[in-house]
C-alpha positions as CSV (number, residue, x, y, z in Angstrom):
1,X,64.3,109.0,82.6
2,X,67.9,109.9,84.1
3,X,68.6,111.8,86.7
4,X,71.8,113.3,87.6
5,X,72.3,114.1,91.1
6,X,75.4,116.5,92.6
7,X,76.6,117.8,95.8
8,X,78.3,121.0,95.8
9,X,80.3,123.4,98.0
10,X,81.8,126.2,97.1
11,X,82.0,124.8,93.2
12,X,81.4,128.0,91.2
13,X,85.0,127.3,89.4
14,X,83.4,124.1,88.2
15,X,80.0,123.5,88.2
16,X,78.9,125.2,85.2
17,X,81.2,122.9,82.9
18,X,80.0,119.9,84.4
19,X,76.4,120.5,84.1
20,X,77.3,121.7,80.6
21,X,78.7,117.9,80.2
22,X,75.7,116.3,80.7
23,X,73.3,119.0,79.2
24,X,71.1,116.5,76.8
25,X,72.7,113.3,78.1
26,X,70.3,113.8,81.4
27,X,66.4,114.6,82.0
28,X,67.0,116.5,84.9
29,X,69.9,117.4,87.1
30,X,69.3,117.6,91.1
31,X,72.4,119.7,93.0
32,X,72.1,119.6,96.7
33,X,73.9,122.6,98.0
34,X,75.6,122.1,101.5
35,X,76.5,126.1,102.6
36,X,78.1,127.6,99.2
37,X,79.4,131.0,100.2
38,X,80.3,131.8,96.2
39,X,77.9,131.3,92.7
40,X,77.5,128.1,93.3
41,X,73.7,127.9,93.5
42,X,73.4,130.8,91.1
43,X,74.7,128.6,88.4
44,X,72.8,125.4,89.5
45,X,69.6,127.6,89.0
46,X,70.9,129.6,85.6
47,X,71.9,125.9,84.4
48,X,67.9,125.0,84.9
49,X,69.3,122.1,87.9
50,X,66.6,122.1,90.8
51,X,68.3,123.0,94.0
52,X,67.8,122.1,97.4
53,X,69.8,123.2,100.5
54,X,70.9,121.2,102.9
55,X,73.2,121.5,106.4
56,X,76.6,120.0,105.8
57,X,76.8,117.9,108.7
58,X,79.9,116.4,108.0
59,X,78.5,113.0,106.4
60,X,79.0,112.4,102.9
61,X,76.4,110.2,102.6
62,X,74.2,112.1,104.2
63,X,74.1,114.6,101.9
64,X,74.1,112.4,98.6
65,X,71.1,110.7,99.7
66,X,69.8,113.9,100.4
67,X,70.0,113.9,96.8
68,X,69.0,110.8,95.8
69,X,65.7,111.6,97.6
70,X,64.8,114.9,95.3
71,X,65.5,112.7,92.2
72,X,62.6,111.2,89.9
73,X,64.2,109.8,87.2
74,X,64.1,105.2,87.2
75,X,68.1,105.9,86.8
76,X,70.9,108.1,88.5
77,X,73.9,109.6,86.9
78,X,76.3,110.1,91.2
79,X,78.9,112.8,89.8
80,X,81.0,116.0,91.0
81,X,81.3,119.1,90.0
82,X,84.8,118.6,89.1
83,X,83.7,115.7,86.9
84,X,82.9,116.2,83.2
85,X,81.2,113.6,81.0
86,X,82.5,113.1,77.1
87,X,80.5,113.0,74.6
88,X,78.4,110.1,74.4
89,X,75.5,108.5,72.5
90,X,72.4,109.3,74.2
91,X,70.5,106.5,72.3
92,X,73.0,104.1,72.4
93,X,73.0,105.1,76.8
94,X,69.0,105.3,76.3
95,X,69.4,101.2,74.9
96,X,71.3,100.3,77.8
97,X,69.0,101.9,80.2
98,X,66.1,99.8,78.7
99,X,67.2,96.6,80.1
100,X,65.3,95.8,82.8
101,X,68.0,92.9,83.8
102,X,70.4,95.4,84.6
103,X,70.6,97.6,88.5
104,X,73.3,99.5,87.8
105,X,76.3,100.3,85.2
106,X,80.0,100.9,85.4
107,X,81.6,104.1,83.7
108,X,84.9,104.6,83.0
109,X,86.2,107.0,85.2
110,X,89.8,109.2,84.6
111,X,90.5,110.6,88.1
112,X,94.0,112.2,87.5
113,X,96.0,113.7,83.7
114,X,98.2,111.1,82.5
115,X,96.9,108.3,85.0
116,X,95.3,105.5,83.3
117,X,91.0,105.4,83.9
118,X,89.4,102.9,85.8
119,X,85.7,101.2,85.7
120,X,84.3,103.4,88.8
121,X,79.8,102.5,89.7
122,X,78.5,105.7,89.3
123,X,74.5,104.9,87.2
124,X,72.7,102.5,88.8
125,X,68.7,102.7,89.3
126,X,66.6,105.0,91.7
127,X,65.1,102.8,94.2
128,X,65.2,103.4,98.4
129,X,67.1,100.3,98.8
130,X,70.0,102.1,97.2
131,X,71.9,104.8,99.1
132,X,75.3,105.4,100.2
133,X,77.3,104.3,103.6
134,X,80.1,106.2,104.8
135,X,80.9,109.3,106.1
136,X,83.5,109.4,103.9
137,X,84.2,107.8,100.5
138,X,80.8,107.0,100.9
139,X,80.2,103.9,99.2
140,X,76.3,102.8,97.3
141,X,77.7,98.9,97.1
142,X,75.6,97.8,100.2
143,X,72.6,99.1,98.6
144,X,73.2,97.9,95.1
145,X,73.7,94.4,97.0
146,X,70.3,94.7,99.2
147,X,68.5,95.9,95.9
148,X,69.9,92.6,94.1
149,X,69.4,90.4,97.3
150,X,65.6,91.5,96.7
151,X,64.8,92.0,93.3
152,X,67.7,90.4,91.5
153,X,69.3,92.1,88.8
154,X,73.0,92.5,87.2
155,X,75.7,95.3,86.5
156,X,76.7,96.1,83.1
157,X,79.8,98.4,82.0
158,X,78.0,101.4,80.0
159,X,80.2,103.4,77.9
160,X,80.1,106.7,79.6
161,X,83.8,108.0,79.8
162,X,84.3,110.8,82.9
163,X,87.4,112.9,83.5
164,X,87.9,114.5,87.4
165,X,89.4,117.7,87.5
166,X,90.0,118.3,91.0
167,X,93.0,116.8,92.5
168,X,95.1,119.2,91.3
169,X,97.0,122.0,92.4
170,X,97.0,123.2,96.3
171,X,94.7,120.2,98.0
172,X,96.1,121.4,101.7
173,X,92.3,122.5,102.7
174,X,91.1,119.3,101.3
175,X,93.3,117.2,103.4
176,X,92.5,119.4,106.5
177,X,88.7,118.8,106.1
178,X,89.1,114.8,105.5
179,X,91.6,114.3,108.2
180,X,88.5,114.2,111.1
181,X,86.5,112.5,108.9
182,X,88.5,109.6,108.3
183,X,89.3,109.4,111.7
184,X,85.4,109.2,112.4
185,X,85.0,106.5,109.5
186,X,87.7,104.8,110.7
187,X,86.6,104.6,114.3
188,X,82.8,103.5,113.2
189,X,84.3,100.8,111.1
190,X,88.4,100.4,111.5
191,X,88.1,97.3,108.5
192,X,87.9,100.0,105.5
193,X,91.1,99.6,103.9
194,X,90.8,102.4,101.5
195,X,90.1,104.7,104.3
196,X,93.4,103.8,106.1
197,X,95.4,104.3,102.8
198,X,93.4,107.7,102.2
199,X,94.8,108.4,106.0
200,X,98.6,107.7,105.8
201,X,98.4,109.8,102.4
202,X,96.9,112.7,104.1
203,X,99.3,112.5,107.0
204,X,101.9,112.4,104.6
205,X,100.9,115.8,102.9
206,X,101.0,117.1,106.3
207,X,104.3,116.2,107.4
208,X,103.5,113.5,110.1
209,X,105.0,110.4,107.6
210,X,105.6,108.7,111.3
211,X,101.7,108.5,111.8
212,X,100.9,107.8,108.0
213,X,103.4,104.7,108.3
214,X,100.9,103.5,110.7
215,X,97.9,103.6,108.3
216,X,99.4,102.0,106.0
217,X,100.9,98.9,108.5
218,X,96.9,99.4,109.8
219,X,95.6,98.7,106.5
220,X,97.6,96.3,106.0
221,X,96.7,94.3,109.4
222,X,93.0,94.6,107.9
223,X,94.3,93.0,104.6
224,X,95.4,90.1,107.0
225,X,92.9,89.7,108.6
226,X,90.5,89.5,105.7
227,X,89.3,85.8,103.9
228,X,88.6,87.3,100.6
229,X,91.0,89.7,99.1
230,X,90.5,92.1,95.9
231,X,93.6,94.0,93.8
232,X,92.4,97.5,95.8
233,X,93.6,95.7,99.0
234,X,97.1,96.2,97.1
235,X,97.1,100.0,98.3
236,X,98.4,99.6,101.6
237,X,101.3,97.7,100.7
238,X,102.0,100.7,97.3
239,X,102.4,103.0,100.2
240,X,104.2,101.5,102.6
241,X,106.6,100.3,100.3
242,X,107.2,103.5,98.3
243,X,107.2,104.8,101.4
244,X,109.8,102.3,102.9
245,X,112.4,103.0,99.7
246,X,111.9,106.7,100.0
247,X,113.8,106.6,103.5
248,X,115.9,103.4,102.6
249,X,114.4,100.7,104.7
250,X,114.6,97.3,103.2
251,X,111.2,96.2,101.2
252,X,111.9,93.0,99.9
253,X,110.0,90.9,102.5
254,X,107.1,93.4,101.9
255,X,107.6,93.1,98.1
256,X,107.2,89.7,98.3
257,X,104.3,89.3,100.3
258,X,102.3,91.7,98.2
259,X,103.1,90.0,94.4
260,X,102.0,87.1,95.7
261,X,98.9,88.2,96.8
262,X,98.3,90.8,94.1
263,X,100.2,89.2,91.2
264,X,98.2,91.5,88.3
265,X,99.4,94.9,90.1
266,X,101.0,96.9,87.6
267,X,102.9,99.6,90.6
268,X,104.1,96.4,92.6
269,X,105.9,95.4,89.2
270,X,107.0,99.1,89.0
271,X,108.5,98.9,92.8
272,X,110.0,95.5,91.6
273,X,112.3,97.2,88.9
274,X,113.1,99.8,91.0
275,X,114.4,97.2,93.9
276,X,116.3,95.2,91.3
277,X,118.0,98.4,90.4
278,X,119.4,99.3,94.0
279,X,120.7,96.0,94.1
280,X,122.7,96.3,91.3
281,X,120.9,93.5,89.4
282,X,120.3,95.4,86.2
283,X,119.5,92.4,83.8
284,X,116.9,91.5,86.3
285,X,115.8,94.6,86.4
286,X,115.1,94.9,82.9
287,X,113.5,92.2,82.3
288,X,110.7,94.0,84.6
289,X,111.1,97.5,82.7
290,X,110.6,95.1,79.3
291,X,107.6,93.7,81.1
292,X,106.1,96.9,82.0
293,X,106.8,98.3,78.6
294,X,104.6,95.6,76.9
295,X,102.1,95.6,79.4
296,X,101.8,99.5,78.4
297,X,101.3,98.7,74.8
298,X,99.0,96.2,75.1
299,X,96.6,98.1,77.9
300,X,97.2,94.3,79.4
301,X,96.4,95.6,82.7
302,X,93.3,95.5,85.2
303,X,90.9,98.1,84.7
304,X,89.9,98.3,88.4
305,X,92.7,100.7,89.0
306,X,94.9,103.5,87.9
307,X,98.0,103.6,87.2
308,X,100.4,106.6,86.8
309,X,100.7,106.1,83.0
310,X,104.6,106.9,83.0
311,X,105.5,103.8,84.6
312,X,104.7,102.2,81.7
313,X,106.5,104.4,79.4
314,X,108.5,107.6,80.4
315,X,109.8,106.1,83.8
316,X,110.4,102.1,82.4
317,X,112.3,103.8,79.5
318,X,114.3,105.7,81.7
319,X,114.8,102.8,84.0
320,X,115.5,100.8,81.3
321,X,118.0,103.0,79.8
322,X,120.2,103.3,82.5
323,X,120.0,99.0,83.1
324,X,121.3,98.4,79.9
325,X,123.7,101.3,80.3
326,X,125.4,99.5,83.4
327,X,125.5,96.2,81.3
328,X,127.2,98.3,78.7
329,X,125.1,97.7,76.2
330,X,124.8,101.4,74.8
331,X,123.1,100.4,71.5
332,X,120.1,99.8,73.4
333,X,120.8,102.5,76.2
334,X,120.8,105.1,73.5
335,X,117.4,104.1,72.0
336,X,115.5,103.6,75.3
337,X,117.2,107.7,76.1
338,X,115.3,108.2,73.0
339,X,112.3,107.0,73.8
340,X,112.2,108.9,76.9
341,X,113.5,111.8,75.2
342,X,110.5,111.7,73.0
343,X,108.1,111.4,75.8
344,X,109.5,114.7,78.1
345,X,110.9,117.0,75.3
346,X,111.3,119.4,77.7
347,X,114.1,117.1,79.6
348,X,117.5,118.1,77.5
349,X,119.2,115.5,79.3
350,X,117.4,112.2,77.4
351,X,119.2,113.7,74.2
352,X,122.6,114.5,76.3
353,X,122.8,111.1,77.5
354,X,121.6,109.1,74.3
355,X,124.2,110.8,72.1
356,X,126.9,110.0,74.5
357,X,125.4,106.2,74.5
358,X,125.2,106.5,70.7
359,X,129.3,107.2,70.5
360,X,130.2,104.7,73.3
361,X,128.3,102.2,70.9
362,X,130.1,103.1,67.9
363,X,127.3,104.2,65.7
């Protein structure tokens, strides 16, 4: 039996198309409703989800094991409101559930249009062993790893496919809400990386860039400071240094430091380019655009992140097209300005500029 288990505030302009998603995929759907002031629990009921109120009490995991205590299926589907499921195989999910090796699966998880998914835990087994930490981006690792400390068991990649909805358009009142709490995460436990990253971008979408700067230099200091280190411990540096060439401070030390530590990060290869191109060195630079391109093609990339998908296609072509345009070699200019011209249509330009490479070349 699966359970799917949601918290929602507020969701009425989302909720019905995600439990719609998983209608038939689940065998019973739990929403946890933390002060909706719209439809929100009128739809949970109409949809046949049992609801339960609860007292937001600014804890994110709080409230989700709130949840996970209502649920009584042996597995649980964690999702959002703004989160849809594709179509999927039920038996082939119902196989995979079977296997009483297995504590817990990946899904593959597509948080943002035209940014490439990423391999997110999100179905893992009920037992009281496994709830989430964190007041925010509350995290159910530590209980998944006390569950397998205990009983054992693995984690298998299921083939669920999930697509967010909700990071775009105006996200001001979001970033008001999660400014406190990541202050309050932060202060509990100051060695979250993600959390510090999460910071400097919300100070950035309110204006303070000076105190998102130092986020990111704090997250980094954690990144230090660390003995083990995975590719998310890459984010610090991606802001800082975007950052850092958005105001035209030197990154190359910064660059440095973080390819060698994170040699498989596709937006450190990206920022690479980009620096080769200030500095005038266009056949270095694309070499890197090449790179990307292929990488692109091939999906040769980790799955444990996601990546802006243009950077391997619309903003390497562009790139690419204006490298070989300063090495004058227009032949190639003009079909990289077509490449990009068939990625963005809409941007007349691509065609301005590769028929004006096409005559420099002669052809």
């Amino acid at each position: 039996m699966l359970s799917a288990a949601l918290i929602v505030k507020d969701e009425e302009q989302y909720l019905e198309g995600c439990l719609r998603s998983i209608a038939g995929l689940v065998d019973e759907c739990v929403v946890v409703d933390t002060g909706s002031l719209d439809r929100s629990p009128e739809i949970a009921r109409d949809m046949g989800a049992r609801l339960y109120e609860y007292p937001w009490t600014g804890d994110f995991a709080e409230a989700r094991n709130e949840a996970l205590g209502h649920v009584r299926g042996d597995w649980v589907l964690y999702i959002d409101a703004d989160e849809r499921v594709r179509e999927s195989s039920r038996e082939a999910l119902g196989e995979l559930l079977s296997d009483r090796d297995k504590i817990g699966y990946y899904v593959l998880l597509h948080a943002r249009p035209g940014f490439t998914p990423y391999r997110e835990m999100r179905l893992f087994r009920n037992d009281p062993l496994v709830r989430f930490q964190g007041v925010i981006h509350e995290n159910i690792w530590p209980g998944l790893r006390k569950r397998r400390e205990t009983h054992g068991g693995e984690i298998g990649v299921s083939p669920l496919v999930l697509d967010h909805l909700g990071y775009e358009g105006d996200q001001r009142h979001k970033h008001e809400r999660n400014l406190p709490l990541l202050l309050e995460s932060l202060e509990r436990d100051p060695e979250r990386v993600f959390n510090w990253c999460h910071l400097a971008g919300v100070y950035t979408k309110l204006g303070q860039t000076d105190l998102a700067e130092k986020a990111w230099l704090a997250g980094v200091d954690v990144v230090h400071r660390k003995q083990q280190i995975r590719l998310a411990d890459s984010f610090p540096y991606l802001g800082l240094i975007e950052h850092r060439m958005r105001t035209g401070t030197d990154v190359r030390a910064l660059l440095d430091e973080a390819t060698k530590d994170f040699p498989g990060n596709m937006q450190l290869l990206w920022f690479e380019g980009r620096y080769l191109m200030k500095q005038e060195d266009y056949a270095a630079a694309a070499q890197v655009f090449e790179r990307l391109i292929n990488h692109g093609l091939t999906q040769d990339f980790d799955p444990w992140v996601g990546y802006d998908q243009r950077v391997f296609d619309l903003f390497a072509y562009d790139s690419l097209a204006t490298c070989y345009f300063r090495l004058r070699r227009y032949e190639d200019s003009a079909r990289f300005y077509g490449l990009a011209a068939e990625r963005d249509p809409a941007n007349k330009e691509y065609r301005v500029k590769q028929h004006l490479c096409a005559r420099l070349s002669g052809s």
